[in-house]
N, C-alpha and C positions, 0 to 999 in steps of 0.2 A: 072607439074612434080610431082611425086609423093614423099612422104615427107616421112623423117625419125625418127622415135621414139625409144627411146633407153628403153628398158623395165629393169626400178628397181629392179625386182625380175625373178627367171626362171620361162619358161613357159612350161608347159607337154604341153601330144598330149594324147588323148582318145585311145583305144584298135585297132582303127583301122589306127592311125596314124593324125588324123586332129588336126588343131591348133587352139583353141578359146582364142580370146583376144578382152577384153574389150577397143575400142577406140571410136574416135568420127567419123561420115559419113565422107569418102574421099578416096583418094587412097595411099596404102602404097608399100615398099618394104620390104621383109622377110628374114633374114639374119639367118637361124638356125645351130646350132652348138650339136654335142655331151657334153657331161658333162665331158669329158676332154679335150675340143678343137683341136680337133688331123681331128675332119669331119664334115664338111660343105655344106648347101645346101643354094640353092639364089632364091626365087622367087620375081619378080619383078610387078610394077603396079597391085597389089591387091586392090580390091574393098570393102570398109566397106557399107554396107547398113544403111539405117535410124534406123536401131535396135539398130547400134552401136557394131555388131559384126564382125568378120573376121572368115571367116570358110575356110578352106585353105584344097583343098586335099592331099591327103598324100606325104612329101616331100622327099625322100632320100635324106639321107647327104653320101658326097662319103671324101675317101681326102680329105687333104686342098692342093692345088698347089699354082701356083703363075703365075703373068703377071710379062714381062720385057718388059718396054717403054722408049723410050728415048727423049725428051722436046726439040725440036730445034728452031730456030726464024732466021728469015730472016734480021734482024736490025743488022746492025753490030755494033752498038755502045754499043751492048749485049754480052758480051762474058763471063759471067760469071753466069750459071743458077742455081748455088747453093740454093737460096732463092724460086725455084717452086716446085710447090706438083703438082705431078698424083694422080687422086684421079678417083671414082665411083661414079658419082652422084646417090644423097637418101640414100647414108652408111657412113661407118665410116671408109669405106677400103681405106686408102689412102697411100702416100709414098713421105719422100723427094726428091730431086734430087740430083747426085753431080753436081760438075761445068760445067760436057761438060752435065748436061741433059740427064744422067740414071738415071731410078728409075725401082723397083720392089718394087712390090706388094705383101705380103706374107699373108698365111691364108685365101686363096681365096677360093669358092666353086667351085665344076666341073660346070661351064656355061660360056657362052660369055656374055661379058661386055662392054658396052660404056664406054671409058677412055677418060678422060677431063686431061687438065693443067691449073694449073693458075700459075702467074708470077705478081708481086706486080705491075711491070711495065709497061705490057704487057696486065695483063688482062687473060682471062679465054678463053678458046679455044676446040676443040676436037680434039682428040686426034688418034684414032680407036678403032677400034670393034676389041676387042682381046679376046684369048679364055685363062683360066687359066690352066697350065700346072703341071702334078701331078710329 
């Protein structure tokens, strides 16, 4: 799975759009945003080489939309899912639930997404492949 790094400071892109970011060999997820957070792009499963760079081609960021999922369980001794997050695994895009198990996701990029839940009690699960909506 590819791991998430939450970078300290901003990061430009060169004259033609690409992304250089000093990390260690692995694979990442890229979560780019304008400088007023209003638009967002997602690329997923990025490759760092042994140099320790990310060179990313050029990402448009469009809108931010949103996913609306709703967390259900089979258990009936469950009726109360206020305590699960829908979340994206490798980010940081996550979302509580209420009690019947909606959640939305806000500040999403234009892409589809694997949507997971977890539940204290329950455990972690998937969710679907949802597209974000502007």
């Amino acid at each position: 799975m590819a791991r998430h790094v939450q970078a300290a400071r901003d990061l430009g892109t060169d004259a033609s759009g690409r992304v250089f970011v000093d990390l260690p060999p692995g694979r990442y997820n890229l979560l780019a945003s304008s400088a007023d957070d209003t638009r967002k792009a997602w690329r997923s499963d990025l490759r760092v080489a042994g140099n320790g760079i990310l060179e990313a081609a050029p990402i448009p960021v469009r809108p931010n939309g949103r996913i609306e999922e709703r967390v259900r369980t089979v258990d009936p001794g469950i009726t109360d899912l206020l305590t699960a997050e829908a979340f994206i695994p490798g980010s940081v895009l996550q979302a509580k639930t209420t009690r019947d198990g909606r959640s939305v996701i806000e500040g999403m990029p234009e892409s589809q997404f694997e949507v997971f839940a977890w539940h204290p009690d329950l455990g972690e699960a998937y969710l679907d492949l949802a597209s974000a909506i502007a």
